[in-house]
Steps between C-alpha positions, in 0.01 A plus 500: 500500500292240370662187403235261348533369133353666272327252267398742210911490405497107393478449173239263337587173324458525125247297358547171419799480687500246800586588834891470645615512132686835383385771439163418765456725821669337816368444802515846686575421865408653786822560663640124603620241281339246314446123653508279178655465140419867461726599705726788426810654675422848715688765608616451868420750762602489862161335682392662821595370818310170652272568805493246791157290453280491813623285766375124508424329850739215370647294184305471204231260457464453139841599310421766233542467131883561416560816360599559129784755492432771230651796451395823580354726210483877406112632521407640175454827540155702400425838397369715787119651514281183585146714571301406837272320275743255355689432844410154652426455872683302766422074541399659817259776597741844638811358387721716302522465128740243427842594303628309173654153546837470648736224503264203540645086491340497190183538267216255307341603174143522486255631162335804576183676387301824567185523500290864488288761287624667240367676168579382232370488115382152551267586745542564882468263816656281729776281389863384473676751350829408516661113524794296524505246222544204696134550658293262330132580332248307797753684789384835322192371521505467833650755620270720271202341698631567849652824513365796619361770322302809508453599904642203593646579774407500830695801641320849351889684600748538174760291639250199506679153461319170462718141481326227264669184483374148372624201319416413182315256308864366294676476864694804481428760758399896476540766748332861438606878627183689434500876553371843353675686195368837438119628364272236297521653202117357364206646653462298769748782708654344824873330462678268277583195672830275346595201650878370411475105530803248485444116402765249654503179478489247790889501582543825461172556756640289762838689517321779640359225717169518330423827677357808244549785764840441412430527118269791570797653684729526169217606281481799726807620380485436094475835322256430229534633098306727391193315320366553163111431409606295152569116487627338841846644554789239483662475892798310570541233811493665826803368744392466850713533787471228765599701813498862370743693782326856634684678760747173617199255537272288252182718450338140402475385853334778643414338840154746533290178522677557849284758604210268516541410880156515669287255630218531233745501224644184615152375536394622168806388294497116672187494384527615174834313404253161611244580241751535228631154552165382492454251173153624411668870570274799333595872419539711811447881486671659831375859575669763701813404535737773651828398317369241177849465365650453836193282588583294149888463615392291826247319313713381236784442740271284691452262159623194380695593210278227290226736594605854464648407133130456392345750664308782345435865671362843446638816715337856484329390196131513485346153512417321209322117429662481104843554726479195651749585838489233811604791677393866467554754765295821462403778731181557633245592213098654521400130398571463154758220557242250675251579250768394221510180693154454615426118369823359448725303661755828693545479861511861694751564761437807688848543659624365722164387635472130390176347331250293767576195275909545483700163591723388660756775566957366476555762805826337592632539119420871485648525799805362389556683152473816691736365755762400271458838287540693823797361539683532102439113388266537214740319250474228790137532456468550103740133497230346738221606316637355154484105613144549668332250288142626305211415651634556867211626734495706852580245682819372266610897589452442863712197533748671279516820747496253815853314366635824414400617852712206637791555285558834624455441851741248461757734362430720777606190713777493325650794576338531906483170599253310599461114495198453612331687203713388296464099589109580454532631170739222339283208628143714371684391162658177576323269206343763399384440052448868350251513270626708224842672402421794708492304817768345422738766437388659847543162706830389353678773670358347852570194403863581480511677781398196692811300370848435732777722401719287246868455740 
């Protein structure tokens, strides 16, 4: 049975009435509470049982974030009968579809907007035909501009699914869930495509650790209303669950950017992650990628958290200047794309072989991240990643991964002994001045290992 919300149900504020007053729709959550002042009791249901995380090769690095108890909601139930076209594919490519929201540690709201085609008297065309009231005019705008429309999409198959996410010019943040829904109905023929996009602001971004996949990930499972041609339909707030539960696990940390183990994708994603840090960095397009979303989780895993909270990218969706991506990942085409970008300032990435002119490539971070992924530490990783200073370059990442390196060799020490190793690594930092909070947070632990038991 499906379980998503059905948004058509929630009824409209009247007009002139402001928001949170009575008598004006509430937020409609997804399933989990509410984080905030709008916070409302839930029903409680019994949460399903905690699976053992991946085992770690020692303690903790970097302590997490403590948790916020919340608890658990009751999914609101939606009518059965979603057709194939409506249905919204996996974060990941041959994953099953994912099931409504269970008990989550809790939710952030978020504006919403569709964009698509429909008739109307008015006129037809592209455009946002349904909004949340808290989006504001130049964010329509915006979004308007950079949204896909007709044939959009890269993938030709009905279950296409493209990702668009970018900040915007006010300093909020937008992520995008573009698919197909049903026939055009003007005479262009071909399909519909309707992208679902959420606005957040920058707090509310960084609790899902700046990451969209994991945005992308709840939008999958919204059930939309049904959509009228006349005046922009009034939508409520859209709760978001932080760490959505599917089948005893978080579907948000999908660990596929796992799968990208070979040499040459190694090679190709040191390189890659260098150019990005780059001050003077330009658009990349990346073509043929295998696995784009689980080639995005890596990527983005890989990221200082000052960068990733800025950055804009395109997946599955046709390639487009006005859209203004740093990042666009597309598969291979008969030549349109590099004739779109023939004269301006896009740099091609046939994947993974690197460009002649690449730089410098942070082989020793990459190897890291997938190290410490491999072994269930990515909160360890997303808490390292959030006090790498801007402006930090490949070889800022390198000394980064070379500490971290040390650290965990020591507590491998630790627990086998062995003092010579560990004498060599506690004088390598006897004296030694970090040069930013991130070093410093991996080098205080070795300092303190170096110091006499208290009596």
């Amino acid at each position: 049975m499906d379980r998503r919300p059905d948004l058509s149900k929630v009824r409209p504020a009247p007009p002139g009435l402001p928001r949170g007053q009575p008598g004006a729709a509430p937020p409609v959550p997804l399933g989990p509470p509410v984080i905030g002042p709008k916070s409302r009791p839930v029903t409680p249901v019994t949460p399903a049982p905690p699976v053992a995380p991946p085992a770690s090769t020692g303690r903790p690095l970097v302590p997490p974030r403590p948790a916020v108890p919340h608890p658990p909601a009751q999914p609101v139930p939606a009518p059965p009968g979603i057709p194939r076209s409506a249905r919204l594919a996996s974060v990941i490519p041959g994953a099953p579809p994912l099931p409504a929201p269970q008990p989550s540690t809790g939710c952030v709201l978020a504006e919403q907007a569709i964009f698509t085609s429909l008739p109307s008297v008015m006129g037809e065309g592209y455009r946002i035909v349904a909004v949340s009231a808290g989006l504001r005019p130049n964010e329509k705008t915006e979004i308007t501009r950079r949204c896909p429309s007709h044939e959009g999409l890269c993938d030709p198959g009905p279950d296409a699914v493209g990702l668009l996410t970018f900040a915007l010019a006010g300093g909020r943040y937008c992520v995008g869930h573009a698919r197909k829904a049903g026939l055009e109905h003007t005479g262009r023929g071909g399909e519909r495509i309707l992208t679902h996009s959420v606005v957040l602001d920058r707090e509310a971004f960084r609790q899902f650790d700046c990451d969209p996949l994991r945005v992308h990930a709840v939008l999958a499972q919204v059930r939309l209303p049904m959509l009228s041609g006349e005046a922009a339909q009034a939508l409520p707030q859209l709760a978001l669950p932080l760490h959505p539960a599917v089948g005893g696990r978080s579907r948000s940390w999908t660990g596929a950017g796992l799968t990208l183990v070979g040499e040459q994708d190694r090679a190709g994603l040191a390189i890659f992650v260098s150019e990005l840090l780059r001050p003077d960095a330009v658009p990349w397009i990346v073509v043929g990628v295998q696995s784009p979303l689980a080639w995005l989780e890596f990527v983005l895993a890989a990221l200082p958290l000052a960068l990733r909270e800025r950055l804009s990218v395109s997946v599955g969706i046709r390639y487009a200047l006005a859209r203004q991506v740093q990042i666009a990942l597309i598969p291979p085409d008969d030549g349109q794309t590099q004739r779109v970008i023939r004269g301006h300032s896009v740099r091609w990435f046939d994947w993974p072989v690197p460009p002649a002119d690449a730089g410098m490539p942070c082989t020793a971070w990459i190897n890291l991240v997938q190290r410490w992924l491999r072994e269930g530490r990515r909160d360890e990783l997303m808490r390292l990643t959030e006090v790498i200073p801007a402006g930090v370059g490949p070889v800022g990442l390198e000394r980064l991964a070379d500490i971290a390196e040390d650290y965990d060799q020591l507590e491998t020490v630790r627990r086998m002994p062995n003092p010579g190793v560990r004498e060599r690594i506690l004088q390598k930092y006897v004296g030694y001045s970090p040069a930013n909070a991130a070093e410093a947070l991996l080098v205080k632990p070795i300092w303190e290992a170096g110091r006499p038991a208290a009596s």
